[in-house]
C-alpha positions in Angstrom: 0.0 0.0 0.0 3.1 2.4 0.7 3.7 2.3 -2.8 0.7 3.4 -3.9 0.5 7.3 -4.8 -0.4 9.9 -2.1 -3.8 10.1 -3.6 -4.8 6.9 -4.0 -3.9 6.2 -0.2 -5.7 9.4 0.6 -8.6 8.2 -1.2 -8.7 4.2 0.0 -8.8 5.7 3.9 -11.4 8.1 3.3 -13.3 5.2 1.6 -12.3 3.2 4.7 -13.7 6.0 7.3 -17.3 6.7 4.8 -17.8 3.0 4.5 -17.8 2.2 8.2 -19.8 5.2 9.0 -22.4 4.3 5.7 -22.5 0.6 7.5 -23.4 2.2 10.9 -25.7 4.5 9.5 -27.3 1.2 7.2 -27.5 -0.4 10.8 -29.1 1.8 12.7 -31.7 3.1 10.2 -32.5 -1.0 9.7 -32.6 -1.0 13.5 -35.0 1.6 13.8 -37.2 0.6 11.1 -37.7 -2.8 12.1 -38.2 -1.7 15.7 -41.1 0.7 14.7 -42.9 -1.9 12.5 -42.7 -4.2 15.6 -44.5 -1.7 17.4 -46.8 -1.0 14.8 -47.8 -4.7 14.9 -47.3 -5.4 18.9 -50.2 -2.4 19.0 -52.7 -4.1 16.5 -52.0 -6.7 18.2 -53.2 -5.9 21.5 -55.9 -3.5 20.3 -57.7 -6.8 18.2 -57.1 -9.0 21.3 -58.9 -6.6 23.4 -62.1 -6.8 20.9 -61.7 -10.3 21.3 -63.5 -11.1 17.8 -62.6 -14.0 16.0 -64.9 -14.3 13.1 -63.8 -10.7 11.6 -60.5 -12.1 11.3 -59.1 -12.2 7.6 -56.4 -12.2 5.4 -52.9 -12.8 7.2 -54.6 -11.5 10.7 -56.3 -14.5 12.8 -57.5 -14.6 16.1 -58.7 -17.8 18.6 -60.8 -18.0 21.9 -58.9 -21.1 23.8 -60.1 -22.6 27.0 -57.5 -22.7 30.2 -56.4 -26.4 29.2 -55.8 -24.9 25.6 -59.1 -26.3 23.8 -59.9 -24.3 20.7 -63.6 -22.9 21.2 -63.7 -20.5 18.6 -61.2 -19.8 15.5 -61.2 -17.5 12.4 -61.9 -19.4 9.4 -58.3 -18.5 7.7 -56.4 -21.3 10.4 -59.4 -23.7 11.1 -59.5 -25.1 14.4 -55.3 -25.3 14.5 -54.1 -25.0 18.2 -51.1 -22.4 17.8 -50.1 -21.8 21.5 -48.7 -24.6 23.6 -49.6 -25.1 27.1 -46.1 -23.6 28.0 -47.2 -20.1 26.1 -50.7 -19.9 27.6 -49.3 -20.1 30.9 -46.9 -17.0 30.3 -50.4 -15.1 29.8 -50.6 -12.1 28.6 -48.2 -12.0 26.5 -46.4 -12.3 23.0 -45.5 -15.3 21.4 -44.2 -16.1 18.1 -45.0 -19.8 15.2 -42.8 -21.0 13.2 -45.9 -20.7 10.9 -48.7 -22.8 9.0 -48.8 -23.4 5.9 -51.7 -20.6 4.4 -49.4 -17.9 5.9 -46.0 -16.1 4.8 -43.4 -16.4 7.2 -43.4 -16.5 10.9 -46.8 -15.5 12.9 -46.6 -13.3 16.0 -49.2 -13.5 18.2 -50.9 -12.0 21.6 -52.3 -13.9 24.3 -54.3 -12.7 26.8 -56.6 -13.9 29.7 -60.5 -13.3 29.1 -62.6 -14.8 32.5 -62.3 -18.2 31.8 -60.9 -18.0 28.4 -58.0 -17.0 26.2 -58.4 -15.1 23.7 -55.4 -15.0 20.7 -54.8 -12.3 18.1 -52.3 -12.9 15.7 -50.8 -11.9 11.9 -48.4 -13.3 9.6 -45.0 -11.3 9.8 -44.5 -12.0 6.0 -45.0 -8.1 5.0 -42.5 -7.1 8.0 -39.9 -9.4 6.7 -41.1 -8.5 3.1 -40.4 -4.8 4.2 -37.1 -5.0 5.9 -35.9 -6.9 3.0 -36.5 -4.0 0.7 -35.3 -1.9 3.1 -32.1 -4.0 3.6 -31.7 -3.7 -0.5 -31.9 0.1 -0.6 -30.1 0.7 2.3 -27.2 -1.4 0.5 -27.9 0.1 -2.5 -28.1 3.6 -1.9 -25.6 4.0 0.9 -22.5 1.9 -2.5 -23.5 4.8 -4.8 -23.3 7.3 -1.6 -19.7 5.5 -1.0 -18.7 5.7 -4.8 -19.4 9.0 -5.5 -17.6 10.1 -2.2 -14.8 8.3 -2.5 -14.9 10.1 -6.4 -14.9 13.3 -4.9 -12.3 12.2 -2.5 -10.0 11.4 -5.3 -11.2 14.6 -6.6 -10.5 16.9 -3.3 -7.1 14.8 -2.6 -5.6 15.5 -6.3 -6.6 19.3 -6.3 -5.1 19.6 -3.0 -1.8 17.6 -4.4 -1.4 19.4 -7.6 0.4 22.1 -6.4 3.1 19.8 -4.7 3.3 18.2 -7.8 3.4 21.1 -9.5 7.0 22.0 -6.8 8.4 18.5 -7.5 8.8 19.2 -11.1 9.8 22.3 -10.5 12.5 20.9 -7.7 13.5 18.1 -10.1 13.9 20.9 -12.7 16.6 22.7 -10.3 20.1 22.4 -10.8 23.3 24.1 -10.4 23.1 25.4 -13.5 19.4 26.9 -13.1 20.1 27.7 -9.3 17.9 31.1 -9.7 14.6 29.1 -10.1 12.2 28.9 -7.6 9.3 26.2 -6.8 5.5 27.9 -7.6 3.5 28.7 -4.3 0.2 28.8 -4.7 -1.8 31.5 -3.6 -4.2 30.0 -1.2 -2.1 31.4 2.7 -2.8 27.7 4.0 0.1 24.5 4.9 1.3 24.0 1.4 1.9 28.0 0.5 4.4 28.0 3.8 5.9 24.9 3.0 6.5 26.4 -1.0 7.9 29.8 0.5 10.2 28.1 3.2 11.5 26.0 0.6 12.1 28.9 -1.6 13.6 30.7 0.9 16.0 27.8 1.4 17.1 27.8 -2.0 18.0 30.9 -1.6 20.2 29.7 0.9 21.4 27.3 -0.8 22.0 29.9 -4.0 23.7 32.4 -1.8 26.1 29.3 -0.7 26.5 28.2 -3.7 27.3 31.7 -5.2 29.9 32.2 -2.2 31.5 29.0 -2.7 32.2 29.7 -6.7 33.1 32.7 -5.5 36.1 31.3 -3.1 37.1 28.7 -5.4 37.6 31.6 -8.2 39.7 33.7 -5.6 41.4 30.8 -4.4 42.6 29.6 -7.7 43.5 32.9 -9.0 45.4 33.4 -5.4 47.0 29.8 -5.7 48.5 31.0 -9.3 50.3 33.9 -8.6 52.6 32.4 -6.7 52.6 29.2 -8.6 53.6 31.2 -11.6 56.3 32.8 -9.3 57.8 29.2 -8.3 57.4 27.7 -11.6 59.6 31.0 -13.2 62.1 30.6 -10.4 62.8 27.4 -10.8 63.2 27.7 -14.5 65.6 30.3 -14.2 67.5 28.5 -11.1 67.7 25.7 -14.2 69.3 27.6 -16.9 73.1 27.0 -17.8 75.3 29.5 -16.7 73.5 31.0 -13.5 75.8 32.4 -10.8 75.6 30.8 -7.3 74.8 34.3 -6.4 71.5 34.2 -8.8 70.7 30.8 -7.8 70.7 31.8 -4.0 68.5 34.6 -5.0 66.1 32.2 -7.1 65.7 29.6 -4.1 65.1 32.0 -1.4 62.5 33.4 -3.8 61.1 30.4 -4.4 60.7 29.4 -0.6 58.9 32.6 0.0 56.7 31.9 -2.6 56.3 28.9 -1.0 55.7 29.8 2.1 53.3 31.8 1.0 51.5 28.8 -0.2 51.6 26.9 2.7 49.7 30.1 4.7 47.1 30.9 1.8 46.7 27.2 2.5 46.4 26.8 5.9 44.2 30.2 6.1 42.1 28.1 3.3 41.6 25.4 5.4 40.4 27.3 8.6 37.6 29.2 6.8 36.3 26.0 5.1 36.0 23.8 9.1 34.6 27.1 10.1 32.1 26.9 7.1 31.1 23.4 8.0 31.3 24.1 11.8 34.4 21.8 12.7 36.8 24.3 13.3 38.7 22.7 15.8 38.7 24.5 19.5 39.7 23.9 23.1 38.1 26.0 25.1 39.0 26.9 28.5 38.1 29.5 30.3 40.8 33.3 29.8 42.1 36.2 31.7 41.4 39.0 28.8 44.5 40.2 30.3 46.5 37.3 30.1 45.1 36.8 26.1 46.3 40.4 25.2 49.7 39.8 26.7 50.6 37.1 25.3 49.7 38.6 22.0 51.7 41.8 22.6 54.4 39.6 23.4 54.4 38.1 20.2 55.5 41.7 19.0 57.8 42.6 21.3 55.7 44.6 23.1 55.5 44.9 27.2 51.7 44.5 28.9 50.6 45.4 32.4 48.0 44.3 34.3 44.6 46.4 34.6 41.4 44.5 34.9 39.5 41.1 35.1 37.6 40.4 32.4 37.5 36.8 31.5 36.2 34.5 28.5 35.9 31.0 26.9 37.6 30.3 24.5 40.5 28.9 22.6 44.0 30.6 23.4 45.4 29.8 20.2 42.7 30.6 18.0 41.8 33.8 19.9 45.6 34.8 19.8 45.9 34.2 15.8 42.7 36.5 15.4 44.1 38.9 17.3 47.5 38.6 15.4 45.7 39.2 12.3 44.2 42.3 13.5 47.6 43.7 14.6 49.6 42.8 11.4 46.7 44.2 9.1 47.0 47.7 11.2 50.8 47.2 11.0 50.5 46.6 7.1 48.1 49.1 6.3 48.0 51.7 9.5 49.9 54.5 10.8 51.4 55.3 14.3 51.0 52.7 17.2 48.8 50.0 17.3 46.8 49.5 20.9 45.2 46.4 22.2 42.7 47.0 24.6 39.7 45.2 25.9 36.3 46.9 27.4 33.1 45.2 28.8 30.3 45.5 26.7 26.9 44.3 28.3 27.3 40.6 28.6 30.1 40.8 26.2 33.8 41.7 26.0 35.6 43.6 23.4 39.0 43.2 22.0 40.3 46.1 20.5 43.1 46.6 17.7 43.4 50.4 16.8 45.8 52.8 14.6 46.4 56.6 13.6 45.7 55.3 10.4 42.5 56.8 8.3 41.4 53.0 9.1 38.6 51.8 6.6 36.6 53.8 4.4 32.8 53.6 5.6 31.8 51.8 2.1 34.2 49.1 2.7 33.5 48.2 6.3 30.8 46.2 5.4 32.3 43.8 3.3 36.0 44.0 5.4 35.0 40.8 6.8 34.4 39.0 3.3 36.7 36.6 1.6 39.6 37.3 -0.4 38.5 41.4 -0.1 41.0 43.9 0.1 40.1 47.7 0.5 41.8 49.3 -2.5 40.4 46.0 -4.5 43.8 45.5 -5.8 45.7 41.8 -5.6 49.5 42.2 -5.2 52.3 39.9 -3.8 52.7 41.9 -0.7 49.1 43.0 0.5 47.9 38.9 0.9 45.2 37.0 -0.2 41.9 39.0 1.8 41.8 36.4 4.2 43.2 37.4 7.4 39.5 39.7 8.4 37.7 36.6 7.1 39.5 34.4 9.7 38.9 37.1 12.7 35.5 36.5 12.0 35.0 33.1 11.6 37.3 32.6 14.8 34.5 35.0 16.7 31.8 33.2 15.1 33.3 29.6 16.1 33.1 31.3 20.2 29.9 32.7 19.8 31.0 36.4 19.1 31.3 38.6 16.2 34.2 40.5 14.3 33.0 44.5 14.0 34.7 47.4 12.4 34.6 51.5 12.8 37.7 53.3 10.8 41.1 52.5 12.6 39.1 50.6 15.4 38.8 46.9 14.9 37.6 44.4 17.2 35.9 40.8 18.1 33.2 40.6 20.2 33.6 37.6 22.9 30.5 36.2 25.5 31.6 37.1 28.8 31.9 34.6 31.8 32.0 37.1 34.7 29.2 40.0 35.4 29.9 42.8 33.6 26.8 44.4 35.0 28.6 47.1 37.2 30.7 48.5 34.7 27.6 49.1 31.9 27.0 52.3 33.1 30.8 53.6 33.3 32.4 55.8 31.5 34.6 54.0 28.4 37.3 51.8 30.3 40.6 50.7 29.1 41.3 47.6 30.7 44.7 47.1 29.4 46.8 49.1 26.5 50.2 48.3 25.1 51.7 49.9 22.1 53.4 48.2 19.2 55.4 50.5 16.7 54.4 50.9 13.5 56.5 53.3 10.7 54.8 55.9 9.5 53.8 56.6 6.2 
């Protein structure tokens, strides 16, 4: 049956449901028919046994006067002098009793005895007509209530497609899709019920998927074209460190260029690989929990740079990848800034922010919102010595792998980090520097 279509199923249970509610109906309309003729009859019944007159009698009604021992005194012509109560029956006086029946009469006979002074008197009929009745009845009843169960299991099938088209109408439509006609969408009809929100929320997952899928030609095109630069650089130092005649001078000069090229490889690489686990979320952390303090510090170090002391903020995270995000933002405002470079950290609400300034001119306002995009560079132009674009990307997906965010405002860069101590008393104070070092940067 699970093979069957949708409709089909649809149909067969509301077939199901309407024929066992047709079959109850059938049953209790039979019941109450059959119940009402008994009555009908029962009342004749009595009603003739209280006029206690055999001889008008006639037809499939018959009536008797019996003595106590069960004697037939008196008897409508139409059963003779037959004796149709047994002793058994007369003694159960007044009451109904039913024949198997004679042989002038149609079916059973029901019958009504009663006591009269020293006699019984009997009225009875033939329940031929009754049986005759509920027979029709039975036949129309079946009848009328197949046709009912036909035509509603037609419009079933009718209600059950109409309702299904426009799904079928989206699985074409899906099947349709491809990468290559990623800007389609599936129809939505325009009823506001179930199947338009399931149509739109499918939509608006493909454009998801679109915008992913956009995003990830995207990076492969920048990575390739980033990958060949220096790929061309190797290849052309190698071939000159091959020619006849070079100078152990010019082939010094060709390998050391070569391993730089090659060592930029290795960190386009390497900066490849992080953004890609952070795009599937396996970027690999181990949290603990951080002095801010201690986290700047060890970063300044890096640079040659003396910290002090000056607050308590903490925060979960990981040391390492919090102290290469960081390292980003401080060689980015050492490529590209002016003046000293500060770290500093401030609470924020239930957050902490890690600073990275300059007395640079910092990023232009139209470029701040895609700083944090791939392979992005603010003048737009691709050179050996400004990098691939990547190192903002990182920051970002490092502070989106913690549960914090990568934000930018001119010379001022920072990450936003969830704090793990309350940061409630300082909301309301004036802009605090919780710690500040320097790192020397030549001016331009």
């Amino acid at each position: 049956m699970s093979r069957l279509p949708l409709r089909l199923r649809l149909t067969l249970a509301f077939g199901l449901v309407m024929a066992a509610v047709l079959a109850a109906t059938s049953v209790v309309v039979y019941g109450i028919f059959r119940s009402d003729l008994n009555k009908t009859i029962d009342n004749s019944l009595r009603a003739r046994a209280a006029a206690a007159n055999v001889e008008s009698a006639s037809g499939e009604d018959f009536a008797q006067r019996l003595s106590r021992d069960g004697s037939v005194l008196a008897s409508s012509p139409n059963i003779g002098g037959r004796a149709l109560v047994t002793p058994a029956q007369l003694a159960r006086a007044p009451a109904f009793v039913e024949h198997a029946g004679i042989p002038d009469f149609d079916g059973r006979l029901r019958m009504r005895v009663v006591p009269a002074g020293h006699e019984i008197v009997v009225a009875g009929q033939s329940l031929g007509e009754r049986d005759d009745s509920l027979r029709t009845l039975a036949l129309l009843l079946a009848g009328g209530m197949s046709v009912a169960l036909l035509l509603a299991c037609l419009a079933g099938y009718g209600v059950a497609s109409g309702a299904l088209r426009p799904v079928e109408a989206m699985r074409r439509r899906a099947a349709a899709i491809s990468g290559a006609r990623a800007s389609e969408r599936l129809p939505v009809p325009q009823s506001a019920d179930e199947l338009a929100q399931l149509g739109e929320t499918l939509n608006d997952m493909l454009d998801r998927l679109q915008t992913a899928l956009t995003r990830e030609r995207t990076f492969v095109a920048d990575a390739s074209h980033e990958l060949r630069t220096p790929l061309a650089v190797l290849k052309t130092e190698i071939e000159l460190a091959l020619r006849h005649g070079r100078s152990p001078e010019e082939l010094r000069a060709a390998l050391e260029s070569a391993g730089d090229e090659t060592e930029r490889l290795i960190q386009l690489a390497e900066d490849l690989l992080v953004i890609a686990r952070a795009d599937q979320g396996q970027l690999p952390l181990r949290p603990g929990e951080l002095s801010v303090d201690e986290l700047l510090a060890s970063v300044a170090e890096r640079f040659g740079v003396r910290a002090e002391h000056a607050g308590s903020l903490r925060v979960r995270g990981d040391r390492t990848r919090l102290e290469q995000a960081l390292g980003n933002l401080v060689d980015n405002a050492k490529r590209h800034g002016r003046g000293e470079v500060r770290l500093s950290a401030a609470p924020g609400g239930d957050f902490v922010e890690l600073h990275v300034t300059d007395d640079g001119d910092g990023l232009s306002p139209d470029f701040v919102p895609r700083a944090f995009e791939r392979f992005t560079r603010a003048g737009g132009a691709r050179s050996r010595d400004g990098g691939a674009g990547l190192g903002l990307a990182i920051v970002a997906a490092i502070a989106a792998s913690h549960g914090g965010s990568a934000h930018a405002d001119g010379a001022d860069v920072w990450i936003q980090l969830p704090a793990l101590n309350d940061t409630s008393t300082l909301r309301s104070s004036p802009p605090l520097t919780v710690f500040s070092s320097t790192v020397p940067t030549p001016r331009r």
